[in-house]
C-alpha positions as CSV (number, residue, x, y, z in Angstrom):
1,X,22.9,-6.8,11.7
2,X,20.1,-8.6,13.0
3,X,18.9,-5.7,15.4
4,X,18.5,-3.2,12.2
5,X,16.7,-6.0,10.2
6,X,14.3,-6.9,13.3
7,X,13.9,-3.3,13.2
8,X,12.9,-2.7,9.0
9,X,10.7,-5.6,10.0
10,X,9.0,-3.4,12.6
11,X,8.5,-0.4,10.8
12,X,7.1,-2.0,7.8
13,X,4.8,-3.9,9.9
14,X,4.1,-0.4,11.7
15,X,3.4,1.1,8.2
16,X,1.5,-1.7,6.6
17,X,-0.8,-1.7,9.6
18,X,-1.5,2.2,10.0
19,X,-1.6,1.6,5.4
20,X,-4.4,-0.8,6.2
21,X,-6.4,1.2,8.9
22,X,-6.5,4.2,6.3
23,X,-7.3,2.5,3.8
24,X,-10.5,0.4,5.4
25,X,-11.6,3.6,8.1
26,X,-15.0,4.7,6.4
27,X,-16.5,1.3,4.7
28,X,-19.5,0.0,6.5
29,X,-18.8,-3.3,5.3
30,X,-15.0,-3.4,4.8
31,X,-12.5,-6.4,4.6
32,X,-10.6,-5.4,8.1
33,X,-14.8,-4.7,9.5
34,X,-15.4,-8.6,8.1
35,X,-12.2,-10.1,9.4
36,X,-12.7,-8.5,12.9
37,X,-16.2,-9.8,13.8
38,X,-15.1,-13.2,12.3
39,X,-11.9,-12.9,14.5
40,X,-13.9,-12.1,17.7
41,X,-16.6,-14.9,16.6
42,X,-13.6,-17.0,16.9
43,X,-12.0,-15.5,20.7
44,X,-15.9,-15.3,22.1
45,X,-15.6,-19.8,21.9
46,X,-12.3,-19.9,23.2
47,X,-11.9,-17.4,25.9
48,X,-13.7,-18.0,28.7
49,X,-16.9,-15.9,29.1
50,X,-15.6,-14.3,33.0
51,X,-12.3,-13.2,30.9
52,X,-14.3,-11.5,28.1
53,X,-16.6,-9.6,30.4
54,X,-13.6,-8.1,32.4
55,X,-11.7,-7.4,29.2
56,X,-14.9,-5.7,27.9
57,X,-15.5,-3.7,30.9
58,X,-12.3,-2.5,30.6
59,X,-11.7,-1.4,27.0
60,X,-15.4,0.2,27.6
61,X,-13.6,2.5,30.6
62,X,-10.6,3.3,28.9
63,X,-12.1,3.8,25.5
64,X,-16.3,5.2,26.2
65,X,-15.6,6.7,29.3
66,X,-13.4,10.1,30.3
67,X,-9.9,8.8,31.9
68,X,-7.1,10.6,32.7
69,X,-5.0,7.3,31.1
70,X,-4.0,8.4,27.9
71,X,-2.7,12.2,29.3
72,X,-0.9,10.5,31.7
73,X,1.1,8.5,28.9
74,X,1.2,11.4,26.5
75,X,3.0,13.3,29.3
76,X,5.2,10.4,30.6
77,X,6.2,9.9,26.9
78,X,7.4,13.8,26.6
79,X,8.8,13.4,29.9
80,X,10.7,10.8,29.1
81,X,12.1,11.7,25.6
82,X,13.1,15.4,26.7
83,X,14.7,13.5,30.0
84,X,17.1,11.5,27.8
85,X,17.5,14.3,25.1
86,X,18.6,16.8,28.6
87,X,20.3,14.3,29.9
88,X,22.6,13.2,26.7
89,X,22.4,15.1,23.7
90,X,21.8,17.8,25.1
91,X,24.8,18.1,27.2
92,X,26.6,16.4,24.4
93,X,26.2,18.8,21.6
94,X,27.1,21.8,24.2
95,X,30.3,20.1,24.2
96,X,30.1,20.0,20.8
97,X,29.8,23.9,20.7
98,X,26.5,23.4,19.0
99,X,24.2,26.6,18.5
100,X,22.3,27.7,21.6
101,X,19.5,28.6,19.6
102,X,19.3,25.1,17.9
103,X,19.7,23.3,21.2
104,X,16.7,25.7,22.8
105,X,14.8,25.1,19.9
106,X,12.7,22.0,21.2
107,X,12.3,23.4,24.8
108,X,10.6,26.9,23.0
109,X,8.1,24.3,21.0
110,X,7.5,22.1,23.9
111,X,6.1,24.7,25.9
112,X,3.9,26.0,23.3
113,X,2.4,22.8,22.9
114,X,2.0,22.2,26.5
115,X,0.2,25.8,26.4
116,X,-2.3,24.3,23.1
117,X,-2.8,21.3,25.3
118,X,-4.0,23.1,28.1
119,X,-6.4,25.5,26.1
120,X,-7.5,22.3,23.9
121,X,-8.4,20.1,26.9
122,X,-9.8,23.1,29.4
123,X,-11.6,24.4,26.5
124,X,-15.8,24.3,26.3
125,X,-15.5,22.7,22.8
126,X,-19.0,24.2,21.8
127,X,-21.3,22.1,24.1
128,X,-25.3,22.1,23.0
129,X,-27.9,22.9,25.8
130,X,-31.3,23.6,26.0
131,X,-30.5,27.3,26.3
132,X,-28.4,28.0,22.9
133,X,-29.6,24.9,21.3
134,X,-32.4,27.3,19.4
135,X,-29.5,29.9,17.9
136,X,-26.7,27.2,17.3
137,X,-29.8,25.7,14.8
138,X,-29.5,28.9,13.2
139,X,-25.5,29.1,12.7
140,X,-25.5,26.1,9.8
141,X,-27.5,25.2,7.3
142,X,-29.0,21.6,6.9
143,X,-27.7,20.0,3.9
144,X,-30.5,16.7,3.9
145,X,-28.1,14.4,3.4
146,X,-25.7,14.3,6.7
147,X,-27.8,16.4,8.6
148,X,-31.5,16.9,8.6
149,X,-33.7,19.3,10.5
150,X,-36.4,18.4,13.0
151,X,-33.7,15.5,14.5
152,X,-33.8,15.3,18.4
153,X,-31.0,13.9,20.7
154,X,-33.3,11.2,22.6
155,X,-30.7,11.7,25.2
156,X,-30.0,15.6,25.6
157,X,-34.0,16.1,24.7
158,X,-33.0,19.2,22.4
159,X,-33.0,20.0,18.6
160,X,-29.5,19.0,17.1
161,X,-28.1,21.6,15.2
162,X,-26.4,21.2,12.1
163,X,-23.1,19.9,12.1
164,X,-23.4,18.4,15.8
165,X,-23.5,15.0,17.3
166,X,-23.7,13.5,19.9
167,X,-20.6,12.0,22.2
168,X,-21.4,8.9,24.0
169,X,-18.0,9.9,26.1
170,X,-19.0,13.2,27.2
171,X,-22.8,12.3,27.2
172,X,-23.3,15.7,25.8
173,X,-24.2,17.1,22.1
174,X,-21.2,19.7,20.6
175,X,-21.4,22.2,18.4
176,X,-20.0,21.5,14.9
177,X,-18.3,18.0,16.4
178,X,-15.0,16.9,14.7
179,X,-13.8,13.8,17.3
180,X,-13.4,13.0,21.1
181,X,-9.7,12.9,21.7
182,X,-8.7,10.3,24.5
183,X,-5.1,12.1,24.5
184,X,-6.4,15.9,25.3
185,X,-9.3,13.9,27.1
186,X,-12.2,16.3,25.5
187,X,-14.2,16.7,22.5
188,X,-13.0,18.7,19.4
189,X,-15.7,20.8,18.3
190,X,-16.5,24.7,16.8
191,X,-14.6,26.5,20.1
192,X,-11.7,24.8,20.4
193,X,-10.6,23.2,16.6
194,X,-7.9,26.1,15.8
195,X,-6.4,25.1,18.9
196,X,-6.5,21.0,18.6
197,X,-4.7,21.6,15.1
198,X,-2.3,24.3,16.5
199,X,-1.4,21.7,19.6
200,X,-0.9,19.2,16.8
201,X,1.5,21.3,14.5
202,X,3.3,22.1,17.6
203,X,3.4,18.4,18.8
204,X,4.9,17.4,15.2
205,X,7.4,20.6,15.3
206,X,8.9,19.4,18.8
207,X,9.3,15.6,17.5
208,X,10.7,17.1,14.3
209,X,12.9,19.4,15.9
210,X,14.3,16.9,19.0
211,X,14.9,14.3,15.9
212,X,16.6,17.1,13.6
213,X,19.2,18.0,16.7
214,X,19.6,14.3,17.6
215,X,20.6,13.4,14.0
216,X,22.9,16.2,13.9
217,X,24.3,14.8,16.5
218,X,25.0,11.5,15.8
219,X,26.4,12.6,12.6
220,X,28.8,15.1,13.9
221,X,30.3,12.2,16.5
222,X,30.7,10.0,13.2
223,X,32.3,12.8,11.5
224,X,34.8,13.3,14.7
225,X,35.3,9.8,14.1
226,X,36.5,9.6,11.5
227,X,34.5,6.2,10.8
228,X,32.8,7.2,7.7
229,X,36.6,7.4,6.1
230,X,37.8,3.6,7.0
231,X,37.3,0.2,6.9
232,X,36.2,-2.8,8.9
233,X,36.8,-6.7,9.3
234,X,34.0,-8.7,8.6
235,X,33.8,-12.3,9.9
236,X,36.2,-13.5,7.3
237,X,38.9,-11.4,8.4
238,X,39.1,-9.2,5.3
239,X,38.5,-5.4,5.0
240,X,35.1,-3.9,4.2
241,X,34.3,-0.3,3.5
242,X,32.0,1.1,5.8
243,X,28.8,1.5,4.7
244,X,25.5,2.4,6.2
245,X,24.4,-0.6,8.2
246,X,27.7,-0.8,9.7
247,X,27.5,2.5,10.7
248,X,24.1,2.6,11.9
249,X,24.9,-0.7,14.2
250,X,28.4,1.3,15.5
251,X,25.7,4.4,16.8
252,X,23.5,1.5,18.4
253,X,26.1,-0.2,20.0
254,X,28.0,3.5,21.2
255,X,24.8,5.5,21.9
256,X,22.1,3.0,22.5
257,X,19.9,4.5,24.6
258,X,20.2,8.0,22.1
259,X,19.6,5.9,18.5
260,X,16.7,4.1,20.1
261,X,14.7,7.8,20.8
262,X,15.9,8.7,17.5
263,X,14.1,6.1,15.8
264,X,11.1,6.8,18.3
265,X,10.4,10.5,17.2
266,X,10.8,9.9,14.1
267,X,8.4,7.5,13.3
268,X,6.7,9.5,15.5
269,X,6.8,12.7,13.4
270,X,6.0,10.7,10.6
271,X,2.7,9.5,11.8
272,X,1.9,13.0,13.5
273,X,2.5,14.4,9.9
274,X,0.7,12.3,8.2
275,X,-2.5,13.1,10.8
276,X,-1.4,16.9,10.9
277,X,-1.6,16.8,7.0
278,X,-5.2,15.4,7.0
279,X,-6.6,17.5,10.2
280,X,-5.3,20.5,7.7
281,X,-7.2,18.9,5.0
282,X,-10.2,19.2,6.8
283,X,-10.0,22.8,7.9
284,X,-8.8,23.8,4.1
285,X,-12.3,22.0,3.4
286,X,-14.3,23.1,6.5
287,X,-15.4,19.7,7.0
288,X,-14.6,17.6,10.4
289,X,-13.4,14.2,10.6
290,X,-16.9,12.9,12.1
291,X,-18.6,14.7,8.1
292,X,-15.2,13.5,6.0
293,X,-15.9,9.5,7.9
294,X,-20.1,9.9,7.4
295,X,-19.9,11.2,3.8
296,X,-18.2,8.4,2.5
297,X,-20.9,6.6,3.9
298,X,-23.8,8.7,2.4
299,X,-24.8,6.2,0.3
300,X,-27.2,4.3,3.3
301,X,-28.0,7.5,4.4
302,X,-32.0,7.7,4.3
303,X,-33.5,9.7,1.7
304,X,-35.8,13.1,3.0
305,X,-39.5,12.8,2.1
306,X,-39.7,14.5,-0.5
307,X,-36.8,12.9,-2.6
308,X,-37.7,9.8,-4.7
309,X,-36.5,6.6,-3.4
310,X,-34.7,5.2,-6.7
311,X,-32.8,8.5,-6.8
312,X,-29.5,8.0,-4.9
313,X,-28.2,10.7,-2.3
314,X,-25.3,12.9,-3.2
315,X,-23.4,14.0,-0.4
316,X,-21.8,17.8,-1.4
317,X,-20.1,19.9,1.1
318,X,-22.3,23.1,1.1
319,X,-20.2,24.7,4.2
320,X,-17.2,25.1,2.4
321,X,-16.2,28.7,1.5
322,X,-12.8,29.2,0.6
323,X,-9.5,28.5,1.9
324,X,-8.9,31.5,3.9
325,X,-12.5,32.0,4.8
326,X,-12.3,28.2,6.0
327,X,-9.2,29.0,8.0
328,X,-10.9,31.5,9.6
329,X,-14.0,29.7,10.4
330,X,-11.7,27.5,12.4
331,X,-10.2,29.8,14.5
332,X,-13.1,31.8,14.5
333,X,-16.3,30.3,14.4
334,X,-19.3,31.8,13.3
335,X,-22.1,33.1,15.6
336,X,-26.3,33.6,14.9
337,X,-24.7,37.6,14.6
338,X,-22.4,36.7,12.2
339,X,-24.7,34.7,9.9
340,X,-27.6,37.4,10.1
341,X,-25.0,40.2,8.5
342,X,-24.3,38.0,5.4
């Protein structure tokens, strides 16, 4: 049993971590912010200044520059889970005289999420220039504590509209900015957030759907089986009745290659969930992940000029409307046309 207790190990560790992250994202001066700088205090005496500037060089590239790095892996990663689910379970559960339309199922979502991932990375995500930068001004309203009027980009030279920031990755300003996605390499903004959260309710649907047929599966061989029924020696020589773990460690050791993808998607439609749940969140709220992150820290925002400096700044979402109205903003943003009929 020690493979499936290595792996509980790993996915609490996997949990506890992504727990942690969650729990600390947002604090300016949180315990993971502390321990961080105190643990990179530490490396910057011990590893050897040449070492740190290459290693710094290259997390800036990967991380504050555009790079092809991370669609490469998220494609290699599809690539390789549909190879081995083609290639096995697949041709396994035709045998099986599974349903074609279950077996289709993740192939149909697959390449609607390739389609969202296309759209969402091709996309102008709502980029602000000196030509529309005087009407996107007059799509939002400034609410004086996340975003002020009168506030220049010092490196785009132009008026930043409510709701927009800049991205040091695409050295541009966009348009109601949620995030800069490394894995659809482009920023989320007001033109193309319906289709980042429908390419991540598809992504989730294809891991949930290759994990659902996968499972069925692997319990249909253990029903053929007939292991579930019976017994098994343990190392004293004496009948056991088979329970889970046992069970579990007869797929590894029969399927190995088929178990170990299981337990990739689904951890991996776990955490997809989880982010899918949020990013719906969000849109429910009409706020982006860039206001949800900056509102929690509206307590050292600086106060306007004309509020007292012992009165402390309240942070309320003014842009929400309604769910369905916030739905719709998504998908359809609002234009200076749109604003003027209300």
């Amino acid at each position: 049993m020690d493979f499936l207790t290595l792996f509980l190990i790993y996915l609490c560790f996997v949990f506890a971590v992504t727990a942690l992250l969650c729990l600390c994202s947002g604090r300016k001066e949180s315990f993971l912010t502390r321990s961080v700088n105190r643990a990179s205090q530490v490396l910057s005496r011990v590893v050897p200044t040449q070492l740190q500037r290459v290693t710094h060089r290259a997390l800036h590239r990967l991380f504050h520059t555009r790079s092809c790095l991370f669609v490469v892996l998220h494609v290699a990663l599809q690539a390789a889970v549909f190879g081995e689910y083609t290639w096995e379970v697949f041709v396994y559960c035709w045998e099986l005289q599974f349903h074609l339309l279950l077996l289709l199922l993740p192939y149909l979502l697959l390449a609607g999420n390739l389609g969202c991932f296309l759209l969402c990375s091709r996309a102008n995500p709502g980029t602000v220039t000196k030509s529309n930068a005087a009407s996107l001004v007059k799509v939002y309203a400034y609410d004086g504590v996340l975003f002020q009027r009168g506030l220049v980009c010092p490196t785009c030279t132009v008026e930043k509209p409510a709701r927009s920031k800049h991205c040091s990755v695409c050295r541009t300003c966009v348009h109601r900015f949620d995030h800069h996605c490394v894995w659809v390499n482009n920023c989320i903004g007001a033109c193309n957030a319906g289709v980042f959260l429908l390419y991540l309710l598809s992504l989730t649907a294809t891991a949930g759907a290759v994990a659902a047929v996968t499972a069925a599966f692997l319990i249909q061989v253990l029903l053929l089986s007939n292991i579930m029924h019976g017994t098994y020696l343990d190392a004293q020589g004496q009948e056991q009745p088979v329970e889970i773990p046992f069970l579990i460690q007869h797929l590894f050791l029969t399927f190995p290659r088929i178990v170990f993808m299981l337990g990739f998607v689904i951890l991996l439609t776990l955490v997809l969930g989880g982010y899918c749940c949020f990013t719906l969140y969000l849109a429910l709220t009409n706020q982006t992940t860039n206001e949800w992150c900056k509102s929690r820290r509206c307590g050292g925002s600086p106060h306007l000029p004309s509020e007292p400096h012992d009165r402390p700044l309240v942070y309320k979402n003014i842009y929400s409307k309604g769910i369905w109205r916030n739905l719709k903003e998504v998908f359809n943003p609002p234009t200076v046309v749109e604003r003027k009929k209300k």
